[in-house]
N, CA and C atoms as an extended XYZ file, in Angstrom:
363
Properties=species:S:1:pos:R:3:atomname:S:1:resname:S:1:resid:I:1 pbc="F F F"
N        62.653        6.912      -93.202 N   UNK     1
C        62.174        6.835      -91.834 CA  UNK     1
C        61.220        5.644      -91.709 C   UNK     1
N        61.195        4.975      -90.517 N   UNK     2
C        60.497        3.773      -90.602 CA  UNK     2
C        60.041        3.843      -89.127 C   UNK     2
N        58.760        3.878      -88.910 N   UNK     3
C        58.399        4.625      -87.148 CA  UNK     3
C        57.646        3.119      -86.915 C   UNK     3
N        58.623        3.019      -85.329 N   UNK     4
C        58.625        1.658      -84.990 CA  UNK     4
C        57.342        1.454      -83.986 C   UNK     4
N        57.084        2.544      -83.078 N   UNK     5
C        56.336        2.513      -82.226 CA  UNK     5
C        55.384        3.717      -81.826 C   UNK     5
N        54.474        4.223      -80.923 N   UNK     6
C        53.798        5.077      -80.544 CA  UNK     6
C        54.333        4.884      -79.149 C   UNK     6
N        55.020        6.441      -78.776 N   UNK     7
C        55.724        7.090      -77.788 CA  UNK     7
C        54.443        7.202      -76.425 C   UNK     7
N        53.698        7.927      -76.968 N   UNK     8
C        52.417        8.610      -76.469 CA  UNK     8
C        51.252        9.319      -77.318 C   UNK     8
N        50.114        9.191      -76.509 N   UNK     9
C        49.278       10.148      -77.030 CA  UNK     9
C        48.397       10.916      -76.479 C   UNK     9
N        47.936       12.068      -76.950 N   UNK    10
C        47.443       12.860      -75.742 CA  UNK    10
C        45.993       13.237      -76.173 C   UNK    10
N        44.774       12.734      -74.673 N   UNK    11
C        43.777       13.056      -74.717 CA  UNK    11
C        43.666       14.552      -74.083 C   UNK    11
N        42.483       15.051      -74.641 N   UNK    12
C        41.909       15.763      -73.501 CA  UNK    12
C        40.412       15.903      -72.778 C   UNK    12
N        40.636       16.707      -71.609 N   UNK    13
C        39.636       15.879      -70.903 CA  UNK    13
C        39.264       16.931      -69.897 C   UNK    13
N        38.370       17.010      -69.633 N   UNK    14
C        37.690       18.319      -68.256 CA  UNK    14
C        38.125       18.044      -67.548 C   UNK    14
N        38.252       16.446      -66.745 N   UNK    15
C        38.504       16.583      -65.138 CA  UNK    15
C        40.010       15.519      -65.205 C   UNK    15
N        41.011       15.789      -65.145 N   UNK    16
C        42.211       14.943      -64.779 CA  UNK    16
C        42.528       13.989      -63.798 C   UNK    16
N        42.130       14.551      -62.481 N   UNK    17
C        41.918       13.261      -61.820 CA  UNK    17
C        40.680       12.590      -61.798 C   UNK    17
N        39.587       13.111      -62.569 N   UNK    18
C        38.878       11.509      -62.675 CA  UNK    18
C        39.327       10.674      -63.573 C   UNK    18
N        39.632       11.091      -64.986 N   UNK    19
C        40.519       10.565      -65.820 CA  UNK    19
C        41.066        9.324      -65.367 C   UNK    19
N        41.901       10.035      -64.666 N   UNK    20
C        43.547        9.178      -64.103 CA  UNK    20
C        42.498        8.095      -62.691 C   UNK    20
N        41.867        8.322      -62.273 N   UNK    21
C        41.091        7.472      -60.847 CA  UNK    21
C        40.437        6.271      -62.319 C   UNK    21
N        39.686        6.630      -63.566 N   UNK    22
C        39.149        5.595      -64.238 CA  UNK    22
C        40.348        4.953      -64.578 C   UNK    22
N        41.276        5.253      -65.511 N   UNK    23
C        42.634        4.242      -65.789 CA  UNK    23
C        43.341        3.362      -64.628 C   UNK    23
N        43.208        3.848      -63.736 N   UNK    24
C        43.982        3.719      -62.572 CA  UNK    24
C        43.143        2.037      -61.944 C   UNK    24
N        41.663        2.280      -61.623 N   UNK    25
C        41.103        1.574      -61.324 CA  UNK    25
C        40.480        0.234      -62.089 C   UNK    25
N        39.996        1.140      -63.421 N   UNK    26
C        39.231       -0.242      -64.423 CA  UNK    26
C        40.595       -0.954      -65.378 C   UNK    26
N        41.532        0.041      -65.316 N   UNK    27
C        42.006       -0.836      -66.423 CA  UNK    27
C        43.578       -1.200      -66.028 C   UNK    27
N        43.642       -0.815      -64.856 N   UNK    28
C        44.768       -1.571      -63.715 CA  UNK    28
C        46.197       -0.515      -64.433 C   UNK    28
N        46.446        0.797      -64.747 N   UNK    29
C        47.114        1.580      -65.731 CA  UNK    29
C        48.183        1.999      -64.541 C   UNK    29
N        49.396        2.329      -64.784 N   UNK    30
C        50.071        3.397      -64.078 CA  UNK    30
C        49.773        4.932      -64.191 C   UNK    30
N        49.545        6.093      -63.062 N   UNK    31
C        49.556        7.625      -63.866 CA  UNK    31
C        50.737        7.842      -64.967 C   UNK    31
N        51.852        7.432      -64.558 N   UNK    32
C        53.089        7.382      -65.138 CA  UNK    32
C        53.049        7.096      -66.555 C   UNK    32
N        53.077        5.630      -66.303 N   UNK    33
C        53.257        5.428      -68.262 CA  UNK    33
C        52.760        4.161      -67.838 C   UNK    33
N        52.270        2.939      -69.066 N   UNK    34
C        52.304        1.890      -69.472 CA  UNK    34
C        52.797        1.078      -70.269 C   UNK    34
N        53.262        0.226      -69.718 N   UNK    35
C        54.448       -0.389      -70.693 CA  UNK    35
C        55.654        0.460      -71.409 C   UNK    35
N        55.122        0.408      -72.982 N   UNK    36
C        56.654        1.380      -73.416 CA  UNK    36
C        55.721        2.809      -73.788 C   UNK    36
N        55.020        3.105      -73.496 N   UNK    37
C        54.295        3.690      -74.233 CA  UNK    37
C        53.321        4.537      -72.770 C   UNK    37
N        52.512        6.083      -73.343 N   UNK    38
C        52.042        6.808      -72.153 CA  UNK    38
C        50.704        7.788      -72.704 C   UNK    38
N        49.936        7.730      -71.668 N   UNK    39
C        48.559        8.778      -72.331 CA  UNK    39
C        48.946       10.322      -71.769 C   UNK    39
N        49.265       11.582      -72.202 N   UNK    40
C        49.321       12.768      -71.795 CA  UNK    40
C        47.550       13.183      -71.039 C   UNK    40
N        47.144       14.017      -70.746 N   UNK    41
C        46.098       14.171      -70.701 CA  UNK    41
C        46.249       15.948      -70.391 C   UNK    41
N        45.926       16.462      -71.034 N   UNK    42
C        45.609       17.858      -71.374 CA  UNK    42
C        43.878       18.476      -70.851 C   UNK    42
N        44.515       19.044      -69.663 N   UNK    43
C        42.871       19.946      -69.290 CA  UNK    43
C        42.344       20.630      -70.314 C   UNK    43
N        40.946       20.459      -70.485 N   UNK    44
C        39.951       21.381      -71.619 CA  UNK    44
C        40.364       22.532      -70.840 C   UNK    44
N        39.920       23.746      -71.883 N   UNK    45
C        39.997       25.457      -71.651 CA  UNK    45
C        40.941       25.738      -70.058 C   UNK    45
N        42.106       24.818      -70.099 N   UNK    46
C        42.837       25.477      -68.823 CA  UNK    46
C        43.780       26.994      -69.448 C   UNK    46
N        43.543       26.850      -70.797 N   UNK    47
C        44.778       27.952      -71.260 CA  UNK    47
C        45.852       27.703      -71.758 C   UNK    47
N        46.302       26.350      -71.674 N   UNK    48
C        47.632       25.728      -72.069 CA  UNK    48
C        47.291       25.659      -73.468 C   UNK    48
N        47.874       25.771      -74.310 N   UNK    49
C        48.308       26.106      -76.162 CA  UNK    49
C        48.485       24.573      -76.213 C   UNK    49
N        47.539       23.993      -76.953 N   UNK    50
C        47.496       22.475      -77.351 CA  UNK    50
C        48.267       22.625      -78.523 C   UNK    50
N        48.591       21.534      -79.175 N   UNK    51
C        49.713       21.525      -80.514 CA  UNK    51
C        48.905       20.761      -81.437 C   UNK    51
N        47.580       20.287      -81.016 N   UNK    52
C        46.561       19.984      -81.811 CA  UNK    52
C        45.486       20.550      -82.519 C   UNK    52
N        45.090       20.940      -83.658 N   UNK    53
C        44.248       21.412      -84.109 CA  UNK    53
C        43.084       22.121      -83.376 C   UNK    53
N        42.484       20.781      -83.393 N   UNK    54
C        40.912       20.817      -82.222 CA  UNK    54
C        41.159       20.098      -81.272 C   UNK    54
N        40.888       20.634      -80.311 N   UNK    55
C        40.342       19.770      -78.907 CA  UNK    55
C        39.272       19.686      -78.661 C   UNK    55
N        39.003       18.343      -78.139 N   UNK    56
C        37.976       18.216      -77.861 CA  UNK    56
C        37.173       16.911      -76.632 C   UNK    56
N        37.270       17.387      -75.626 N   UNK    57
C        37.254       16.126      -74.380 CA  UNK    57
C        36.008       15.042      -75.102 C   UNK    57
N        36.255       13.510      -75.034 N   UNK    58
C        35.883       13.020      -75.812 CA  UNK    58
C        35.653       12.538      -77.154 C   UNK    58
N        36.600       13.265      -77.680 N   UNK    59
C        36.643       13.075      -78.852 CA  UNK    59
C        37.753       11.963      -79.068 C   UNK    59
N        38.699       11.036      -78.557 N   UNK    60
C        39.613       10.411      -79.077 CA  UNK    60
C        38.813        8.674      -78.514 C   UNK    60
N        39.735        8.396      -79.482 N   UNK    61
C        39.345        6.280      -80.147 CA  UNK    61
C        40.472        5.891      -79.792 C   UNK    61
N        40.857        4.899      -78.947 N   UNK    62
C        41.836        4.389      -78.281 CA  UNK    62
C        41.690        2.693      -78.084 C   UNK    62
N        42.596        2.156      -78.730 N   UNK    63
C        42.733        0.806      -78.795 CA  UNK    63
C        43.676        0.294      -77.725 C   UNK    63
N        43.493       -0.572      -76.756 N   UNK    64
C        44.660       -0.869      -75.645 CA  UNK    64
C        44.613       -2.480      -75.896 C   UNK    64
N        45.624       -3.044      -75.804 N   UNK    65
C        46.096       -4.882      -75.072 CA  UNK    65
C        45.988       -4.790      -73.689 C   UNK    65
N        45.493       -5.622      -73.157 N   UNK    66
C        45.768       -5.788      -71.543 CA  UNK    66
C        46.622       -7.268      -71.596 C   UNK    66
N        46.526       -7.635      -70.790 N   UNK    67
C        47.568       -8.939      -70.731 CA  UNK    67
C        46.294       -9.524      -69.995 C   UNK    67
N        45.146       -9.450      -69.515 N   UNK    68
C        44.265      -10.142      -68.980 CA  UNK    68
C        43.338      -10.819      -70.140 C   UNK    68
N        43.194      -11.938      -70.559 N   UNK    69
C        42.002      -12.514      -71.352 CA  UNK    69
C        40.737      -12.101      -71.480 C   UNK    69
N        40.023      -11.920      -72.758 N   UNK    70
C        38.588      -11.420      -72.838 CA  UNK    70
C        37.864      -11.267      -71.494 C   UNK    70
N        37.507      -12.450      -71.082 N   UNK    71
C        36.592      -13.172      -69.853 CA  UNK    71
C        36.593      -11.978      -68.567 C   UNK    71
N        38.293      -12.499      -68.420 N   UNK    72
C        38.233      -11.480      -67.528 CA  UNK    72
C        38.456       -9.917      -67.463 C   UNK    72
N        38.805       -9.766      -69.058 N   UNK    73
C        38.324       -7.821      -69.043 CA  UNK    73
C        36.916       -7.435      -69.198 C   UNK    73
N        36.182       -8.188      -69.859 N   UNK    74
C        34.563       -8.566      -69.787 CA  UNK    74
C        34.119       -8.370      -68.377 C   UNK    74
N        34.589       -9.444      -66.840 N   UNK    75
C        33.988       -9.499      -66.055 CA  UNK    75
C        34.787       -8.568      -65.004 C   UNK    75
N        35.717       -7.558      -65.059 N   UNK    76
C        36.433       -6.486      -64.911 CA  UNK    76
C        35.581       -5.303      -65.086 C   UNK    76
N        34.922       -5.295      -66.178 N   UNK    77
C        34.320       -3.961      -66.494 CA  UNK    77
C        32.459       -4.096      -65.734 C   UNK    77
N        32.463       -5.289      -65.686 N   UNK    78
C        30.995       -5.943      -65.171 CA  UNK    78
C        31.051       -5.068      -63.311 C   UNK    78
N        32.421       -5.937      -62.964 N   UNK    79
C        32.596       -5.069      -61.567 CA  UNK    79
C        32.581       -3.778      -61.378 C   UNK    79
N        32.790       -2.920      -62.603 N   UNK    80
C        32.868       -1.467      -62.070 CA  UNK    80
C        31.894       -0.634      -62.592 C   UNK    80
N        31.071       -1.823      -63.394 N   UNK    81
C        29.288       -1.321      -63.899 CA  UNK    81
C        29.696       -0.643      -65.081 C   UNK    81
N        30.312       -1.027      -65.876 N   UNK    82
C        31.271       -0.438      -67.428 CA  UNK    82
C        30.143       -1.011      -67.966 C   UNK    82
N        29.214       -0.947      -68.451 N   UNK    83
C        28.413       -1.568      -70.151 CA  UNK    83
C        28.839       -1.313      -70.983 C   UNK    83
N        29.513       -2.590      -71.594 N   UNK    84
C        30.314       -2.361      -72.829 CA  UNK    84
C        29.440       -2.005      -74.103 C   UNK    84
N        29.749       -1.146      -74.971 N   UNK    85
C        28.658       -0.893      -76.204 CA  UNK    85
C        28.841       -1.435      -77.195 C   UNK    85
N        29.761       -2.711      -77.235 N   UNK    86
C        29.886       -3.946      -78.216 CA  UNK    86
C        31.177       -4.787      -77.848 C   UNK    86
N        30.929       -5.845      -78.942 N   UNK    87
C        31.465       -6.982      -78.034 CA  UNK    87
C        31.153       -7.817      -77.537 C   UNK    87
N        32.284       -8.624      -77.246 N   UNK    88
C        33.276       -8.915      -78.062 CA  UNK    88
C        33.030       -9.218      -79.586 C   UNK    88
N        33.976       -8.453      -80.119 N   UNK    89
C        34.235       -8.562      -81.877 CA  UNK    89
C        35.394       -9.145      -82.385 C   UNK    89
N        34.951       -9.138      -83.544 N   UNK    90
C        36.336       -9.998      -84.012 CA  UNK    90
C        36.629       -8.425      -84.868 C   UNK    90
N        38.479       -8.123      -85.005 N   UNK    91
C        38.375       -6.579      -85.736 CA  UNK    91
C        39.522       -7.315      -85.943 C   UNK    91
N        40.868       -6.185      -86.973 N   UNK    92
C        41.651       -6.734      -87.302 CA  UNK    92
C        42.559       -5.105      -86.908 C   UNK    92
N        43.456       -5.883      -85.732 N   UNK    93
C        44.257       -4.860      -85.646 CA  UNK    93
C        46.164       -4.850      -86.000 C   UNK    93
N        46.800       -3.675      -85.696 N   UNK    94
C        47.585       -3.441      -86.401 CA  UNK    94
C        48.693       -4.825      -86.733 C   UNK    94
N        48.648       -5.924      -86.188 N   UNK    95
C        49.703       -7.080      -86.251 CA  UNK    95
C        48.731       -8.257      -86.362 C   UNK    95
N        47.272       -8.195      -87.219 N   UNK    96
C        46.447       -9.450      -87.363 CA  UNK    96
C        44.969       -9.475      -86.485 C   UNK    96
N        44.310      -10.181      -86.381 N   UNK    97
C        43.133      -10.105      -85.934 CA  UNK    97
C        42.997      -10.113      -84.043 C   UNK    97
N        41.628       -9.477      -84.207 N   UNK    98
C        41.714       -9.174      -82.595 CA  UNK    98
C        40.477       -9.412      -82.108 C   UNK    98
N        40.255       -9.516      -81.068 N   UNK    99
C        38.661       -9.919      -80.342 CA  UNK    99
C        38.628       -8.830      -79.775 C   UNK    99
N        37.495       -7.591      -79.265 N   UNK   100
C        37.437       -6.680      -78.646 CA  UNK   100
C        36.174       -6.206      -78.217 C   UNK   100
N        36.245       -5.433      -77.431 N   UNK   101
C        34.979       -4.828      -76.467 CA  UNK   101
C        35.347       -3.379      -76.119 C   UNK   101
N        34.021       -2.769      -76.440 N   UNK   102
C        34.223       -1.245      -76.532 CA  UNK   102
C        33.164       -1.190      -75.940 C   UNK   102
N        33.917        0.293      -74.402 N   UNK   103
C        33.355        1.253      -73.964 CA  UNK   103
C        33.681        2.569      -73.503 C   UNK   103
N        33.026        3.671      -72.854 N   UNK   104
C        33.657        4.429      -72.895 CA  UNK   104
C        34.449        4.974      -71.195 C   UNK   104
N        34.972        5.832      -71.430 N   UNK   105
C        35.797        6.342      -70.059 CA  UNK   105
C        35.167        7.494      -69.691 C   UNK   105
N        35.647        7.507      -68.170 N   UNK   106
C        35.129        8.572      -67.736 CA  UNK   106
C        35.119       10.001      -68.047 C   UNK   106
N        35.501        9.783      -69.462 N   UNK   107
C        35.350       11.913      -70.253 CA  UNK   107
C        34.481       11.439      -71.226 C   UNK   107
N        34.322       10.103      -71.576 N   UNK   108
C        33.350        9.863      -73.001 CA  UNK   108
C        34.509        9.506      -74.154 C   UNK   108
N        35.691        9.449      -74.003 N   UNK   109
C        36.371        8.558      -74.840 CA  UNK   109
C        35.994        7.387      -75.296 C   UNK   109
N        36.435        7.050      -76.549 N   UNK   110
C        36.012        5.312      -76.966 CA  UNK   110
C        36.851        4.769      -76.308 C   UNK   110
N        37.223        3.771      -75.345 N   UNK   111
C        38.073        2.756      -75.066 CA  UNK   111
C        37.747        0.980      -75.802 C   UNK   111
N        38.536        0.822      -76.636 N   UNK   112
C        38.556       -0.528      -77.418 CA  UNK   112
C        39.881       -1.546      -76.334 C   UNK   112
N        39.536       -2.504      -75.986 N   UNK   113
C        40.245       -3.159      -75.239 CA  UNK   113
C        40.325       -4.936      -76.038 C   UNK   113
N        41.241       -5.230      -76.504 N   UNK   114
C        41.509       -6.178      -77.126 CA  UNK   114
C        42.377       -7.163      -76.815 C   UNK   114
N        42.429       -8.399      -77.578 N   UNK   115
C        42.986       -9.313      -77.522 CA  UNK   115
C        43.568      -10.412      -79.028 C   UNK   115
N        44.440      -10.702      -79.179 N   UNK   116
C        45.231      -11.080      -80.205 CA  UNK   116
C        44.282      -11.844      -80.888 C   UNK   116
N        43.582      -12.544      -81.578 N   UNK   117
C        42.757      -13.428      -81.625 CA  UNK   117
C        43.613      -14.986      -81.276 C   UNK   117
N        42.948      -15.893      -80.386 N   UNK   118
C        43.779      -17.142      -80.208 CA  UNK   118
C        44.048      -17.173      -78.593 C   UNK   118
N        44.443      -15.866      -78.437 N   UNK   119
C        44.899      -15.373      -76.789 CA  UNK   119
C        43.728      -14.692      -76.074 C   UNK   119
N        42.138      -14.800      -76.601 N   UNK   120
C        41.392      -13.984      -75.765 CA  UNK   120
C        40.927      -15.196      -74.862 C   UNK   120
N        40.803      -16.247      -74.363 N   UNK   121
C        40.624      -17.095      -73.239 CA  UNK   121
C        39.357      -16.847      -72.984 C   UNK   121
């Protein structure tokens, strides 16, 4: 077996549509899916039987590409009063090095938002 890609992954989170209003707005996301790939989002204590161990709203680390350059995911998050809690870094992600800036979302998720190194502008 040789696993080519990540299908989806699923946070969870107290409030769903704020969730989906932060993706939607700061980071320009479809509810649907993005690109090839999609975030589930699972209500805390609604009752639904998670297939995960622990849940826990806030608890997940999430690395995204935008197709927008550092600068302007930097001055993106400036507009919607995001203080990033580091950053830009140089990190090395799964296909070579990356420039990135981490903050969090509206449940307290890590959001890491990156750029190829070479392509952050």
């Amino acid at each position: 077996m040789h696993v080519e890609a990540i299908d989806h992954l699923v946070l969870t989170v107290r409030d769903i549509e704020k969730t989906c209003a932060f993706y939607l707005k700061v980071l320009a996301m479809k509810v649907i899916a993005f690109g090839k790939q999609k975030i589930n989002l699972h209500q805390y204590g609604n009752g639904l039987s998670s297939k995960a161990w622990t849940t826990t709203p806030g608890s997940a680390d999430l690395c995204l590409h935008p197709s927008l350059p550092m600068q302007e995911i930097i001055a993106r998050l400036k507009a919607y009063d995001i203080e990033p809690l580091e950053g830009p870094v140089q990190r090395t992600g799964a296909k070579g090095p990356i420039l990135s800036v981490y903050f969090r979302d509206s449940g307290h998720n890590l959001v890491e938002v990156s750029n190829p190194v070479g392509k952050s502008g």
